[in-house]
N, C-alpha and C positions, 0 to 999 in steps of 0.2 A: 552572695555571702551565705555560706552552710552556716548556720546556732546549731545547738543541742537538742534533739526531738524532746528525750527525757526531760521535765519539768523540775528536777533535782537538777539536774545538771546545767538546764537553762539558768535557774537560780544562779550559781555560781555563775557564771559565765557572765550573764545581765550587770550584777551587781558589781564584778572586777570590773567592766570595763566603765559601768558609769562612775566609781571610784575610782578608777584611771586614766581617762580621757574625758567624759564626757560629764557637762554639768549639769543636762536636762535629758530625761528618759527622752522626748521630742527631739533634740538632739540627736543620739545615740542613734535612733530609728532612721530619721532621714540623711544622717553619713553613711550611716550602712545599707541602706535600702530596706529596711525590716518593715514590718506591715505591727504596728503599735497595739492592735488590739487585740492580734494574735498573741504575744508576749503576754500580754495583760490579762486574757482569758485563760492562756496557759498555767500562769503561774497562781491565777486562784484558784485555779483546781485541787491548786496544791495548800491553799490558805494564808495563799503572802499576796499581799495589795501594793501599790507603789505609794512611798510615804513619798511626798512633792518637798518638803522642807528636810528632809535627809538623803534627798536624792537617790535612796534604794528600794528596794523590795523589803518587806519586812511582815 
């Protein structure tokens, strides 16, 4: 499974689909094969953290 290198674009992309398929980031990672702490280091580069009680990045 290709994501989005860009870290804007991961954003979007992370967040459609755990508002569209998926109920836990954990979840999302191990249906798609994604490695969880790459996503999660990526996207605070950017200064979004994963909220657990609203299921996105934020």
């Amino acid at each position: 499974m290709s994501i989005p290198k860009d870290p804007v674009m991961l954003l979007s992309y992370v967040n459609t689909q755990l508002r569209d398929h998926y109920s836990t980031l954990d979840d999302m990672c191990t249906s798609l094969s994604l490695e969880k702490q790459e996503i999660i280091s990526s996207l605070q580069g950017i200064d979004y953290v994963y909220a657990k009680d609203q299921n996105q990045f934020i």
